[in-house]
C-alpha positions in Angstrom: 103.6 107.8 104.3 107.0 107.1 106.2 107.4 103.2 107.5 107.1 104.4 110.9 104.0 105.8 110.3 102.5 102.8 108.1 103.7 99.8 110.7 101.9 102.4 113.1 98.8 101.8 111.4 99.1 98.3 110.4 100.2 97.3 114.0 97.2 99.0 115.7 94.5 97.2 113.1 96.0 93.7 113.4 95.7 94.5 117.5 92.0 95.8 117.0 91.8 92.3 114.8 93.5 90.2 117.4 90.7 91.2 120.0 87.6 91.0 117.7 89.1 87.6 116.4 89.2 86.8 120.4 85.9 88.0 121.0 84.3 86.5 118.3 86.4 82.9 119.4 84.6 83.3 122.6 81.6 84.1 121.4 80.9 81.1 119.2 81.9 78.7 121.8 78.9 80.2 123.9 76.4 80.0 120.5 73.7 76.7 120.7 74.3 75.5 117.8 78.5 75.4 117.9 78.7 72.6 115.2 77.7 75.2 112.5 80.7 77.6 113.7 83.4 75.2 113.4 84.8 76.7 110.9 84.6 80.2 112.2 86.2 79.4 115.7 89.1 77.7 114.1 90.2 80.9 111.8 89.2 83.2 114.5 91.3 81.3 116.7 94.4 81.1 114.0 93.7 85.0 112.6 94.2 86.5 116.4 97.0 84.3 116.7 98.8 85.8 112.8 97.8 89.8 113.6 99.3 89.0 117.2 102.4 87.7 115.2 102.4 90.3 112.8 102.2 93.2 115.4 104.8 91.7 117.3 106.9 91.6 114.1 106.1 95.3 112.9 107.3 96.4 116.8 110.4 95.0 116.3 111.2 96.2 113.0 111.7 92.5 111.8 113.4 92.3 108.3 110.3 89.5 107.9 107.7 92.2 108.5 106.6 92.6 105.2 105.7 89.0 104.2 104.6 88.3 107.6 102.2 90.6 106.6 101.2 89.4 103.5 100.6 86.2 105.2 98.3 88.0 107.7 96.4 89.6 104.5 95.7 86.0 103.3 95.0 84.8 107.1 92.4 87.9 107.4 90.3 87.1 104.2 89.7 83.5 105.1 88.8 84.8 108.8 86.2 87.5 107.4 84.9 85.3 104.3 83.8 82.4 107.0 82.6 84.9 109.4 80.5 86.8 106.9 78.5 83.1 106.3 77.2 84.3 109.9 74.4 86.5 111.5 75.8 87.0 114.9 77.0 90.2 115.6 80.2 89.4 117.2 81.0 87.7 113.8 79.9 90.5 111.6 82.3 92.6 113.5 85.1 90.3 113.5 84.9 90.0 109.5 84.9 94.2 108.8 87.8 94.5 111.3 89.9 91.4 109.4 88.8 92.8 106.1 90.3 96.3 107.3 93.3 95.0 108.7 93.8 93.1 105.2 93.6 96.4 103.4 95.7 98.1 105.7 98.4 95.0 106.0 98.2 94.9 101.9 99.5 98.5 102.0 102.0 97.9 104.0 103.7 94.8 102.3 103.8 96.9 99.4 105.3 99.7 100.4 107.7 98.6 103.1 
C-alpha cells in the first residue's frame, strides 16, 4: 500500500472518529446521570480533538505525521476503553470507531 493511499485511509477513520467522538461528547452531556460519564466526555472531548489533529497532519504531509499518529493510537484506546464501561449506544459506537481508527493509525505509523 503506497503512503498516499494509507494517509487516505488513516485520514478518513480519524474524521469518522472525530464525529463519533463529538457525537458521543454531546450525547453524554444530555444523559441523567452525567457524573458517571465524566470520564467519558473528557476523552471524547480530547480523542476528536487528536484524530482532528492527526488528519490535519496526514493532509499536509507533515514530516510529524507518523508519531502524531502514534499518539492518536494511544489517545483512541483510552477513548474506546472508557466508553466500552458504557451501555449507551452513542458510546458503543464511539469506542468501535476509536478502536478502528487505532488499528488503522497503528498501520500507518509503521509503515510511513
Amino acid at each position: 500500500m503506497t503512503n498516499e493511499l494509507q494517509y487516505k485511509d488513516c485520514i478518513e477513520a480519524c474524521l469518522q472518529t472525530m464525529n463519533a467522538c463529538n457525537v458521543c461528547y454531546v450525547s453524554c452531556l444530555k444523559e441523567y446521570d452525567i457524573a458517571l460519564l465524566r470520564e467519558c466526555i473528557t476523552l471524547t472531548r480530547e480523542c476528536a480533538d487528536f484524530c482532528s489533529f492527526a488528519a490535519e497532519a496526514m493532509t499536509r504531509m507533515s514530516p510529524y505525521a507518523s508519531e502524531i499518529c502514534s499518539l492518536c493510537v494511544k489517545m483512541c484506546e483510552a477513548c474506546a476503553d472508557e466508553c466500552k464501561k458504557h451501555t449507551q449506544e452513542h458510546c458503543q459506537e464511539c469506542a468501535e470507531l476509536c478502536r478502528r481508527c487505532a488499528n488503522v493509525c497503528r498501520e500507518m505509523c509503521c509503515v510511513a
